[in-house]
C-alpha positions in Angstrom: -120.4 -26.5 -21.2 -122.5 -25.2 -24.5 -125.7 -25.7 -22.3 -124.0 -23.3 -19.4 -122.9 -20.6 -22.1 -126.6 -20.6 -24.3 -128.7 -20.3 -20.7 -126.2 -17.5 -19.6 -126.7 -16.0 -23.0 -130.4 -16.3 -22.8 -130.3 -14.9 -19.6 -128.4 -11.9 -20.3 -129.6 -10.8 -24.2 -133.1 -12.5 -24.4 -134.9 -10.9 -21.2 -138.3 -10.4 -22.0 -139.3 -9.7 -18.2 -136.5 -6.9 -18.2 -138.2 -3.1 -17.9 -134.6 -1.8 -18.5 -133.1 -1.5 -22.1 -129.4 -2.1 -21.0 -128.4 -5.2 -21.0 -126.1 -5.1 -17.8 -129.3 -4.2 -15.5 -131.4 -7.1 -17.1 -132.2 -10.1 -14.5 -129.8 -12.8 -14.6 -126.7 -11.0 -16.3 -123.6 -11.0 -14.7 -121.1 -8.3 -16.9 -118.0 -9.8 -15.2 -118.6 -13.3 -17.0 -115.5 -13.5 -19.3 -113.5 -16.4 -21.6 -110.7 -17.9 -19.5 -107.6 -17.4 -21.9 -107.1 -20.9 -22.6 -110.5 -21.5 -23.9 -111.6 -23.7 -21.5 -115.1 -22.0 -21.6 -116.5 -19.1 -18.9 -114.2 -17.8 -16.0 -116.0 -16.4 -13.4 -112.8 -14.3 -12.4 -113.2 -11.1 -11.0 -110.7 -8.8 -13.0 -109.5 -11.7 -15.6 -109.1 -9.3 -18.4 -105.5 -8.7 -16.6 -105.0 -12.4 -16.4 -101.9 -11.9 -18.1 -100.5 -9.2 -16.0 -99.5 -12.0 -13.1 -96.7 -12.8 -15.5 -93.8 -10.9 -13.7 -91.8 -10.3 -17.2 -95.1 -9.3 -19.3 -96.2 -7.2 -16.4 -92.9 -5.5 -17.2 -93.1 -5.1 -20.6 -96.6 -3.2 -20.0 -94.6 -0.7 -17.7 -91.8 0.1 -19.9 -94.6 1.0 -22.6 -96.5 3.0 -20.2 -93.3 4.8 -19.0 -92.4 5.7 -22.4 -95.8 6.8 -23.8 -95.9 9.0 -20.3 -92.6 10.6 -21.4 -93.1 11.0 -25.1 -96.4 11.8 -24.0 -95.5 15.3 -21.6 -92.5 15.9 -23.3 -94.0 16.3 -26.5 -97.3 17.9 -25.6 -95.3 20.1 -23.0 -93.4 21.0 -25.6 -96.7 22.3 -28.2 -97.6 24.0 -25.5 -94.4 25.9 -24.7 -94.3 27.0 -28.5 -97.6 28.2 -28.8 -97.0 30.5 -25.3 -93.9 32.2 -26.1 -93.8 32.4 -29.6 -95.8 35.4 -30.6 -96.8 34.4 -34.4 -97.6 31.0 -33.4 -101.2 32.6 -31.6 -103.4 32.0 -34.3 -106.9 30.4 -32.7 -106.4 26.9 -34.8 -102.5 26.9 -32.6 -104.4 27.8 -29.5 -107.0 24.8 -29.4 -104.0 22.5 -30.9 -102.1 23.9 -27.2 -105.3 23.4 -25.6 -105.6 19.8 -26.6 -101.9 19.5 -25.9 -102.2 20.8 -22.5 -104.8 18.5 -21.7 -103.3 15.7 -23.2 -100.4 16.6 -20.8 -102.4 16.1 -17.8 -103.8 13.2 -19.0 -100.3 11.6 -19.4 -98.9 13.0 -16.0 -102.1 12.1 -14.0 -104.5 9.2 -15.2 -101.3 6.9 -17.0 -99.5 6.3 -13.7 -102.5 6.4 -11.8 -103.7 3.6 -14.1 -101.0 1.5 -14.4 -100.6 1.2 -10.8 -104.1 0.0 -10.5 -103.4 -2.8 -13.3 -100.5 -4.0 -12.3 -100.5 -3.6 -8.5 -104.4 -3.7 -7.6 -106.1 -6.0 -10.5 -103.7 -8.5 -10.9 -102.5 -9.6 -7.5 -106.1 -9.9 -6.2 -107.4 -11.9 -9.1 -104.7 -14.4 -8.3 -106.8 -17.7 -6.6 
């Protein structure tokens, strides 16, 4: 197994024949090589990294977080924002970016955390299952 890991090593960080400086374009390295999580040496799983999701009750510990992070998350932003809007001595251009960054923050929350935890736990996981 050592002799697999150093020629995949080789292959992917000592390229001299490589024109490209990144190291995921060079000949011979493959960036979805990971660990297998009981150390058995390389798993050539596509999407390993949420190995762990295919447990049902881990896999629902990860959505409670991400449901409570979303709704601390809008809540608490929404609520910078509403401050900032209607109170009229709050305007001051340091409160405005902080609203700014709240209100994007917000979005961020309402849009790309359920849209990413339904690709983790509905997308990734199932179909790395072999």
């Amino acid at each position: 197994m050592d002799d697999i890991y150093e020629s995949l090593f080789n292959a992917c960080f000592n390229n001299d024949n490589a024109s490209s400086s990144s190291i995921t374009e060079s000949a011979g390295c493959n960036s979805s090589l990971l660990f297998s999580a009981d150390g058995g040496g390389i798993a050539f799983l596509d999407g390993a990294e949420f190995e762990a999701l295919r447990r049902p009750w881990l896999a629902a510990i990860v959505i409670v977080i991400y449901v409570v992070v979303l709704t601390f998350g809008v809540l608490g932003n929404g609520l910078v924002f509403v401050t900032v809007a209607s109170v009229p001595r709050m305007r001051t251009a340091t409160n405005i970016f902080i609203a700014n960054l709240a209100l994007a923050d917000c979005f961020v929350c309402a849009f790309d955390l359920p849209l990413n935890l339904h690709y983790q736990v509905n997308i990734v996981a199932p179909s790395s299952q072999k």
